[in-house]
C-alpha positions as CSV (number, residue, x, y, z in Angstrom):
1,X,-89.7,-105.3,43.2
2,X,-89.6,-103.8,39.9
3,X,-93.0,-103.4,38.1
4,X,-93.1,-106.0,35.0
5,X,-95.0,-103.6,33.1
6,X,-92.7,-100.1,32.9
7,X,-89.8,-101.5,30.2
8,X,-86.0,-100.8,31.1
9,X,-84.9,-96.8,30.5
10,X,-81.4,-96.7,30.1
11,X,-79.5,-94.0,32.7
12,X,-78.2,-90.9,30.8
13,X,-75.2,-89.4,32.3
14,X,-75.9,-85.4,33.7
15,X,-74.6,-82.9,31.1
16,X,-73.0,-80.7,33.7
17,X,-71.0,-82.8,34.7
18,X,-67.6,-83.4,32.9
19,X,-67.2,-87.2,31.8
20,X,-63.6,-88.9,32.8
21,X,-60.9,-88.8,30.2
22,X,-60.0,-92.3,28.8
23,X,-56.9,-93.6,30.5
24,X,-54.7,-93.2,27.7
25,X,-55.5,-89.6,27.5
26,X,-55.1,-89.1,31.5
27,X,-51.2,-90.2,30.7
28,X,-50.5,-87.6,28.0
29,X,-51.6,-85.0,30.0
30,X,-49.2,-85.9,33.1
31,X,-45.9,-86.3,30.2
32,X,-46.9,-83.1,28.8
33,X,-47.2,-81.3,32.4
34,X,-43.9,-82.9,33.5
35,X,-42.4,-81.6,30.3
36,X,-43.5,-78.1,30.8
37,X,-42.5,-77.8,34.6
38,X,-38.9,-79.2,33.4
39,X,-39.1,-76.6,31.2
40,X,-39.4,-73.7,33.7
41,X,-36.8,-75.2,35.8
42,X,-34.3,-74.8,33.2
43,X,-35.2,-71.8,32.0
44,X,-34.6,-70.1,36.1
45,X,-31.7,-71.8,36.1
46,X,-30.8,-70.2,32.8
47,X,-31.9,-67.0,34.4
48,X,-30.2,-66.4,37.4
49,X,-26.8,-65.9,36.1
50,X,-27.8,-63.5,33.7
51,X,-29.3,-61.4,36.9
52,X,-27.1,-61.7,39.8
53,X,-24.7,-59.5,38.3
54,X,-26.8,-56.5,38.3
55,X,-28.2,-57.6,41.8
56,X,-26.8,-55.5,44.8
57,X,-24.1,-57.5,46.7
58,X,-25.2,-59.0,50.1
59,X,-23.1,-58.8,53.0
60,X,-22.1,-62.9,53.7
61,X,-21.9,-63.1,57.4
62,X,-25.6,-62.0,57.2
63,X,-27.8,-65.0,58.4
64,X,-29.7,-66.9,55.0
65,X,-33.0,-65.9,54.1
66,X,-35.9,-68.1,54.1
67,X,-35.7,-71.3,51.8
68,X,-37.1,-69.1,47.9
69,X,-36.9,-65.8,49.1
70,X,-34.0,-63.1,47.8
71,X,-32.0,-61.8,50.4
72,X,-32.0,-58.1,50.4
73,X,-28.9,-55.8,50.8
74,X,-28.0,-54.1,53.9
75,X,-28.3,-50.1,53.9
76,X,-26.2,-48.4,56.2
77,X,-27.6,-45.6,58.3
78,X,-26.4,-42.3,57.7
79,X,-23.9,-41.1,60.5
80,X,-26.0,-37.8,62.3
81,X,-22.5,-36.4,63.2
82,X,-20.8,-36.9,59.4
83,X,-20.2,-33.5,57.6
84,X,-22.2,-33.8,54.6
85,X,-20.8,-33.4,51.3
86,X,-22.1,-30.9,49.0
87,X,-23.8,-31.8,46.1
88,X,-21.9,-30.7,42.8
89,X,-24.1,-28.8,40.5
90,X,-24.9,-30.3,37.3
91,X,-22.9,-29.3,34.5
92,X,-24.8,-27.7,32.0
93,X,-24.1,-29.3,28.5
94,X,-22.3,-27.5,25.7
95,X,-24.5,-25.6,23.1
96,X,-23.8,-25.6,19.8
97,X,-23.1,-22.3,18.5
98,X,-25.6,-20.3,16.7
99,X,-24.2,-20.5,13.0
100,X,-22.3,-17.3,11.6
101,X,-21.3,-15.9,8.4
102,X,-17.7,-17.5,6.8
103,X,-15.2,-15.6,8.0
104,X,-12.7,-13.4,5.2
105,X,-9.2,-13.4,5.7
106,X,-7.7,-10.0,4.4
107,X,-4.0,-9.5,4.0
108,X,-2.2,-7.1,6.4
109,X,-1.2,-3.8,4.8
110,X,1.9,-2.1,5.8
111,X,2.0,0.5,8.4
112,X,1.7,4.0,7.2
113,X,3.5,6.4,9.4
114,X,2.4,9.7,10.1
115,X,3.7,12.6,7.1
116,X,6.8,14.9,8.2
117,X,5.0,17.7,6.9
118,X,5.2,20.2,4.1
119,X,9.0,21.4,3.1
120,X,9.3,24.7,1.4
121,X,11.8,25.0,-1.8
122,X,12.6,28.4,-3.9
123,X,13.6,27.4,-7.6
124,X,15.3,30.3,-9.7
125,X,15.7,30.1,-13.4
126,X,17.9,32.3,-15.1
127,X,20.1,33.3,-18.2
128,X,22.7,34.9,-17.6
129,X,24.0,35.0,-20.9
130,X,27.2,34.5,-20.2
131,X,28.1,37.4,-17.8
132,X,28.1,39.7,-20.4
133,X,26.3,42.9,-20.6
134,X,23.3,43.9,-22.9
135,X,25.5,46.3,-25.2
136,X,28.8,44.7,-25.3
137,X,31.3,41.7,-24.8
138,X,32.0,43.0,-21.5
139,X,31.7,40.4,-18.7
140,X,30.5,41.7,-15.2
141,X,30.2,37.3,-13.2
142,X,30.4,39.3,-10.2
143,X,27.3,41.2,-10.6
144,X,26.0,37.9,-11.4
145,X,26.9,36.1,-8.2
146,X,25.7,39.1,-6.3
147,X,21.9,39.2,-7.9
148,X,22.1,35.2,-7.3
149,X,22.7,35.5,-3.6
150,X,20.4,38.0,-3.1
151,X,17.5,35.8,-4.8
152,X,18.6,33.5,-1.8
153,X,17.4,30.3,-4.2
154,X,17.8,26.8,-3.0
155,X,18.4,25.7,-6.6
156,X,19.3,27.7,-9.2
157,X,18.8,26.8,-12.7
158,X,21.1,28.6,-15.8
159,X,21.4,29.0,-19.2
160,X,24.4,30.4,-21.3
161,X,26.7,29.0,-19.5
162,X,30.4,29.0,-20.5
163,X,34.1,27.8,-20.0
164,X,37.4,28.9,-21.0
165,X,36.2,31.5,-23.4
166,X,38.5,34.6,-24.3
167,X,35.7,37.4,-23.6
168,X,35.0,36.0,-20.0
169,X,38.5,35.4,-19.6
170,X,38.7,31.8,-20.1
171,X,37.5,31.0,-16.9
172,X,35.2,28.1,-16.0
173,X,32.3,29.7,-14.8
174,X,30.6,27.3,-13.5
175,X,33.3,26.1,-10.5
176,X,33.8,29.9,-10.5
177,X,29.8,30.6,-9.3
178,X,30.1,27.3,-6.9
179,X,32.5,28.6,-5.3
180,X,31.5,32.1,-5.1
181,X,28.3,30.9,-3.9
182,X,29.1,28.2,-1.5
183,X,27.0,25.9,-3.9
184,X,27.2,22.3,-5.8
185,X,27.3,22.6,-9.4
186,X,26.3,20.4,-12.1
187,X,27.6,21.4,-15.9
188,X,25.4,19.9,-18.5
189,X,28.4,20.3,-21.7
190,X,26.0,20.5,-25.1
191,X,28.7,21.9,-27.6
192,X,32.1,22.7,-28.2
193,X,34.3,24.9,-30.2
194,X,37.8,25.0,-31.3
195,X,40.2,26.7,-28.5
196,X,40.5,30.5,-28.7
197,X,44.1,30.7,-28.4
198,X,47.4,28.4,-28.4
199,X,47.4,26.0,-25.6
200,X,44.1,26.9,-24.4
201,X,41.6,24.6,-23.7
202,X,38.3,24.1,-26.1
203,X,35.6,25.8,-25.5
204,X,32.2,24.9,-24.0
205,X,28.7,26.2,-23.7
206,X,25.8,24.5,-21.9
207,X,23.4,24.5,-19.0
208,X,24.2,24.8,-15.4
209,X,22.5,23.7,-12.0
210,X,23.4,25.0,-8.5
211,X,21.7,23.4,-5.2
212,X,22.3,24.2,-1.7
213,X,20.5,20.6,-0.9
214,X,23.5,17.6,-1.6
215,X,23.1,17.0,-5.3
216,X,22.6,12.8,-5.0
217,X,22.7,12.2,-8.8
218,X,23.0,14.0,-12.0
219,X,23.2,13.5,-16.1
220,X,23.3,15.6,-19.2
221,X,20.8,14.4,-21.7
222,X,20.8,15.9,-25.8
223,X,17.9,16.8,-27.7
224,X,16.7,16.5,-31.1
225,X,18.3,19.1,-33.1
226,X,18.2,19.8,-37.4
227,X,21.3,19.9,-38.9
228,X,23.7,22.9,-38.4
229,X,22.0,23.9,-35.3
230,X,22.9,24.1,-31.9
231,X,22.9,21.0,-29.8
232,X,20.8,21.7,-27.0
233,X,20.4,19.3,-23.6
234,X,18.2,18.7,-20.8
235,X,20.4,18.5,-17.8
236,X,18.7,17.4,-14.5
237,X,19.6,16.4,-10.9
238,X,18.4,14.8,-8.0
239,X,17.9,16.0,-4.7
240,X,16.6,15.2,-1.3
241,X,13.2,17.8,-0.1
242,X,11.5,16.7,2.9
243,X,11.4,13.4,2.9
244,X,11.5,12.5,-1.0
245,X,13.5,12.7,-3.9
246,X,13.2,15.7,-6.3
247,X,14.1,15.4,-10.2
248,X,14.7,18.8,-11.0
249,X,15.6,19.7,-15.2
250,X,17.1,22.2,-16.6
251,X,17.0,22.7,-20.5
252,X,17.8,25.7,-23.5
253,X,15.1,24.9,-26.1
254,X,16.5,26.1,-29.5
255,X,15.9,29.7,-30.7
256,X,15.8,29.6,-34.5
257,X,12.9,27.3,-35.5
258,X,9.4,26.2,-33.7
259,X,9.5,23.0,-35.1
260,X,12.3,21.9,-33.6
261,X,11.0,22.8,-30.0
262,X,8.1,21.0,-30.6
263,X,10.8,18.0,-31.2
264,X,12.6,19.3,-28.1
265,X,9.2,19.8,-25.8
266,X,8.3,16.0,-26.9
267,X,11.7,14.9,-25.5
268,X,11.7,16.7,-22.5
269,X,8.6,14.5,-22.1
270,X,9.0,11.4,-22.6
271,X,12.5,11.7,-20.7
272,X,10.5,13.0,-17.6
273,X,7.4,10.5,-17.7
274,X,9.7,7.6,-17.7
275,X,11.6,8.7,-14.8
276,X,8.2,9.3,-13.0
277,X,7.9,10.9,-9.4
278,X,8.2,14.7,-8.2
279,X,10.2,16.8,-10.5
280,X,10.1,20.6,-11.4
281,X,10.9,21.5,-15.3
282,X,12.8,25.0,-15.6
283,X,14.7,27.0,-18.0
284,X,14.6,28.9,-21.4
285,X,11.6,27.5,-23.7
286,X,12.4,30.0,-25.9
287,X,8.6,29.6,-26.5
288,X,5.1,31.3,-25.0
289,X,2.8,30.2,-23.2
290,X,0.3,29.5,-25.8
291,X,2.8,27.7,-28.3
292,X,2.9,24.2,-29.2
293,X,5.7,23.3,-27.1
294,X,3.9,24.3,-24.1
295,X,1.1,22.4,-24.7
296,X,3.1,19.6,-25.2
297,X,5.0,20.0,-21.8
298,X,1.3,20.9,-20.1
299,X,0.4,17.2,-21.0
300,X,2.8,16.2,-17.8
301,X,3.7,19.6,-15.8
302,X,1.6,22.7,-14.6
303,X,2.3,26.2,-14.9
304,X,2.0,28.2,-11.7
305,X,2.0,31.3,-13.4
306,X,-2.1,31.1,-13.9
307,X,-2.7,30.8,-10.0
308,X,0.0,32.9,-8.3
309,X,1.6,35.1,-10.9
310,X,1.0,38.9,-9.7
311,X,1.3,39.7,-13.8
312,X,1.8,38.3,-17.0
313,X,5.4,37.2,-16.4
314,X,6.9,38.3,-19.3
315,X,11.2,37.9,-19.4
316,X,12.5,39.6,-22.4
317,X,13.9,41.8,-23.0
318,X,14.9,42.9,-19.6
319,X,14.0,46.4,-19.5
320,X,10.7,45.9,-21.3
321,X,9.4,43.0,-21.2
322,X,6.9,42.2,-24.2
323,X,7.3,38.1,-23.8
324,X,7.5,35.3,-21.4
325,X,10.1,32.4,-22.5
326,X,11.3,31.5,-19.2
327,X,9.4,28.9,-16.9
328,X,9.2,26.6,-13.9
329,X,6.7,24.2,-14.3
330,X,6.4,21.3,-11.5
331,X,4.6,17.7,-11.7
332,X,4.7,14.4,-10.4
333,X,3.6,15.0,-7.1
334,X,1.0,17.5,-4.9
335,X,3.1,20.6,-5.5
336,X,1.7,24.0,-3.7
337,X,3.1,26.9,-5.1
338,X,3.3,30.2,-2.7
339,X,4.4,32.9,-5.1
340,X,6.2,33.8,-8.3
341,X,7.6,37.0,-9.4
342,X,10.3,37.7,-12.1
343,X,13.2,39.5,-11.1
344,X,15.4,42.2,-13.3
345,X,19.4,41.5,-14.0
346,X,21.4,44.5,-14.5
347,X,23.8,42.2,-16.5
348,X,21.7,39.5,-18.2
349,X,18.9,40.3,-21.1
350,X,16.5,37.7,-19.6
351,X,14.5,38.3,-16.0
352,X,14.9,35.6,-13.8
353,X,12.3,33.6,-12.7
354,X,11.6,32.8,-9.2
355,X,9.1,30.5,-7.6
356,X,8.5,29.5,-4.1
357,X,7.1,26.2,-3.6
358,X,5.8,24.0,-0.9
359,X,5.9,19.9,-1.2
360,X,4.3,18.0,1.4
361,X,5.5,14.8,2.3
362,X,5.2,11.9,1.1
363,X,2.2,9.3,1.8
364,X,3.7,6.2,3.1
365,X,1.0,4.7,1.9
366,X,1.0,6.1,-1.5
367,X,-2.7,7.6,-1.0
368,X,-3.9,10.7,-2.4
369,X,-0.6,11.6,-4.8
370,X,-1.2,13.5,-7.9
């Protein structure tokens, strides 16, 4: 019986304990729960394809695995009596490589062949004015041909040369000498005269060149001359030495004025320097060493003489010797001259000049040429 005097307390609920949802609220809950396990279904569903392909393939005869749980593939058992297979090595990769200077392309040179050698050449100058002798008109050629052969030159350069004039006999000395000598000739014509006789042929005077080598070219060039003098020429040919070939010039400078030789020596060259290569200068300068035409000429040629001659080399006259007109300079090319003498003529009033050379042969590759 409840006591009249204690008033009615109403019951609080306990704090720990959670109080009920309304029922409205309970519903939500379940739609929202439904919603979200829907929502994991799809999205295995979604899944699986996107997996099995990478998944190892199962053998199908093998019995199904329990209702949720992946079957897992079979792995065979090695075979104990198999040969096993060996193992390839790994391949090591490709480097890169280590970075190097740009490479220079230069152009191929020719090939250079190995020189022959030196060959040896003896060069004579001479005048033999005309055969005659020192006193008189009288003509001794023979005596000529004789002191030439003896000289035993292998080119042989003249001056006072003649043909069909009445004191020699109007022979034509120069095919007279060739044949005499068993030598090629070359007759460089510089002047004429009237005929000495009826029905006789005109006469000529000139400069004359005799090789034993085969004579490949030739030409007769004039110089400068003042009026009424003389026409004098430079007369040259070409010839094989070695392995090259050889310009060799043969020239009569003018007797009666300096002037004029300087003209001449000026001639001789610019006529030389524009043919260019080896060459040997020769002949009756009519000049000495220390004049201007030689200095001229010294511009392209050298003179032996100064390194080899065993005296002065004076010429003329021929018995006693006081100066040196005669030369054979050489240039174009490493000459090396051996010796030099000059030689007396019992017939001629000039020595003869005679100089033995060396000329090495030439650099294929056109090295070390002076």
């Amino acid at each position: 019986m409840d006591d009249p005097d204690v008033p009615d307390v109403p019951e609080v609920p306990d704090v720990h304990e959670p109080a009920d949802p309304p029922e409205p609220l309970r519903r939500w809950v379940h739609v929202v729960g439904a919603l979200i396990g829907m929502t994991l279904v799809a999205g295995l569903v979604l899944l699986v394809p996107r997996v099995s392909p990478q998944t190892p393939a199962t053998d199908p005869s093998a019995p199904p695995s329990a209702a949720g749980t992946p079957s897992l593939p079979t792995v065979p058992l090695p075979d104990p009596t198999a040969v096993p297979t060996p193992v390839p090595l790994p391949v090591p990769l490709p480097t890169a490589p280590a970075p190097t200077a740009p490479s220079i392309t230069l152009p191929s040179l020719p090939p250079c062949a190995i020189p022959l050698g030196a060959t040896a050449l003896r060069v004579l100058s001479f005048n033999i004015h005309g055969g005659r002798t020192k006193t008189a008109y009288d003509v001794n050629l023979d005596r000529i041909v004789a002191e030439i052969e003896a000289w035993d030159a292998d080119v042989v350069l003249l001056q006072e040369v003649h043909r069909f004039r009445r004191f020699s006999g109007f022979d034509d000395q120069p095919a007279l000498l060739s044949q005499r000598l068993g030598m090629q000739v070359v007759f460089g014509r510089n002047f004429t005269r009237p005929p000495e006789g009826p029905g006789r042929p005109v006469r000529e005077s000139g400069t004359a060149i005799l090789s034993r080598l085969p004579i490949l070219s030739s030409a007769n060039q004039p110089l400068p001359r003042y009026a009424g003098q003389e026409q004098r020429g430079l007369l040259h040919v070409t010839v094989r030495v070695g392995d090259r070939d050889v310009r060799i010039y043969d020239t009569h400078f003018q007797h009666t004025s300096g002037n004029i030789r300087v003209v001449q020596a000026r001639a001789v060259r610019e006529i030389v320097s524009a043919a260019g290569g080896a060459f040997l200068v020769g002949g009756d300068l009519n000049a000495t060493p220390d004049s201007r035409p030689l200095a001229v000429l010294a511009a392209i040629s050298a003179d032996p003489w100064s390194t080899i001659g065993p005296d002065p080399g004076l010429t003329v006259p021929a018995r006693a010797p006081r100066r040196r007109i005669d030369y054979v300079l050489h240039g174009g090319a490493a000459w090396v001259p051996r010796q030099a003498q000059t030689l007396l003529s019992a017939i001629s009033d000039h020595r003869a000049v005679l100089l033995d050379y060396e000329l090495p042969a030439a650099d294929p590759c056109g090295l070390g040429e002076q």
